[in-house]
N, C-alpha and C positions, 0 to 999 in steps of 0.2 A: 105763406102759412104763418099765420099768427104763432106769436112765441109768448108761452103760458108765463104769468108772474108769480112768484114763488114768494110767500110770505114767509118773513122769519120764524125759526122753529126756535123753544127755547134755549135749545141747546146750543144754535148761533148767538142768541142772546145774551149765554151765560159766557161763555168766552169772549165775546165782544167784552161785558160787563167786566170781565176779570182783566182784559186788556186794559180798557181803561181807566183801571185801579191800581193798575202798575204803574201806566206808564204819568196818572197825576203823580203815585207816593213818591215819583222821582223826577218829578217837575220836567217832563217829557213832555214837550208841544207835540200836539198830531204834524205840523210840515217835517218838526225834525225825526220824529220814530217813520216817518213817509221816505224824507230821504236818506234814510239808514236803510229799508229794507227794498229803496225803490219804486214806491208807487207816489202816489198824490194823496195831499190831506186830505181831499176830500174821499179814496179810497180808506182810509187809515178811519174814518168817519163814520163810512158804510160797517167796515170792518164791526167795531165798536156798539155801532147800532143794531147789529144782529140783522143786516140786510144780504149783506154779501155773505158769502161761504167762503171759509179760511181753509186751502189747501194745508196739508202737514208740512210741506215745504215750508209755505209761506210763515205757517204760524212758530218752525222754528228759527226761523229767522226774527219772528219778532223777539220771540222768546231771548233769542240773543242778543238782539238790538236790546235789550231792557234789564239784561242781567237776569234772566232768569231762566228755569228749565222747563223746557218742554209739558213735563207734566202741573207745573205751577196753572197754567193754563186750560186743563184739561179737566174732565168732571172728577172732581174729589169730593165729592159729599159727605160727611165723615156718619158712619153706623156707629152701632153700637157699642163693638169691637173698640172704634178707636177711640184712644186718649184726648182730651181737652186740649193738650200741649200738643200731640199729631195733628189735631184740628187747626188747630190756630197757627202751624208753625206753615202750612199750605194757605194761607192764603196771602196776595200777595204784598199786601200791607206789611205783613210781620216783623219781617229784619227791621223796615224803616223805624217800624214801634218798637222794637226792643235795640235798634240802636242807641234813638232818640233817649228810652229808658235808661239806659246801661251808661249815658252818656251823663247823667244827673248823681252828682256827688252826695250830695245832701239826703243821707236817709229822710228827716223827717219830709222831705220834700217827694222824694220815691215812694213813703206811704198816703200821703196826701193823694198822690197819681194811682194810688192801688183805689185809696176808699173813692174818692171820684166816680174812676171805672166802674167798682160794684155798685157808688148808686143809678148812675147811667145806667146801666144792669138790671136795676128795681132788685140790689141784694144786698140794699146799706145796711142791713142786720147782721151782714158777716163781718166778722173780723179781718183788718185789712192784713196782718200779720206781723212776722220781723222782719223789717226792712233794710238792717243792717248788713 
């Protein structure tokens, strides 16, 4: 009996994708997050590409392997409801950018990094703020 192929759904996609957003922001090679949770780079690959299906198991073991939590990984689409700073503080970029921020002494340097951001944005009309 022929054994049906399963196209990735986006939802594999998007977890794959938020995996490997982690595990670049923290300079995680696919062999070594492979041999942290046990499988092969090229699993850790499929993973990522939204081919394979991540059991809960598995993906809170990535989650661990990466330093992060379980729901870091999981659909967080932000509504209405939530806050700009609840949005951004899920994904899993953020600590590395507000470490890398928080790590810059230099106000006038910290707003230069603000108005950047807004124009990357298309919001360079806003005011970057107090940086102090």
């Amino acid at each position: 009996m022929a054994r049906s192929v399963r196209s990735a759904s986006k939802g594999d996609q998007e977890v794959g994708a938020k995996i490997r957003a982690r595990r670049r922001a923290l300079a995680v090679s696919q062999s070594d997050l492979g041999d942290k949770i046990g499988v092969s780079y090229r699993q850790v690959q499929k993973y990522e590409a939204g081919v394979n299906r991540i059991s809960i198991m598995r993906l809170e073991q990535i989650a661990a392997a990466l330093d992060g939590r379980l729901s870091d990984f999981l659909d967080s689409a932000p509504d209405e409801s939530t806050s700009a700073l609840d949005a951004f503080a899920v994904l899993p970029e953020a600590q590395v950018f507000l470490d890398a921020y928080l790590s810059i002494a230099d106000p006038a340097t910290r707003k230069l990094i603000v108005t950047l951001t807004l124009s990357l944005a298309g919001q360079a009309n806003q005011p970057a703020g107090d940086c102090e």
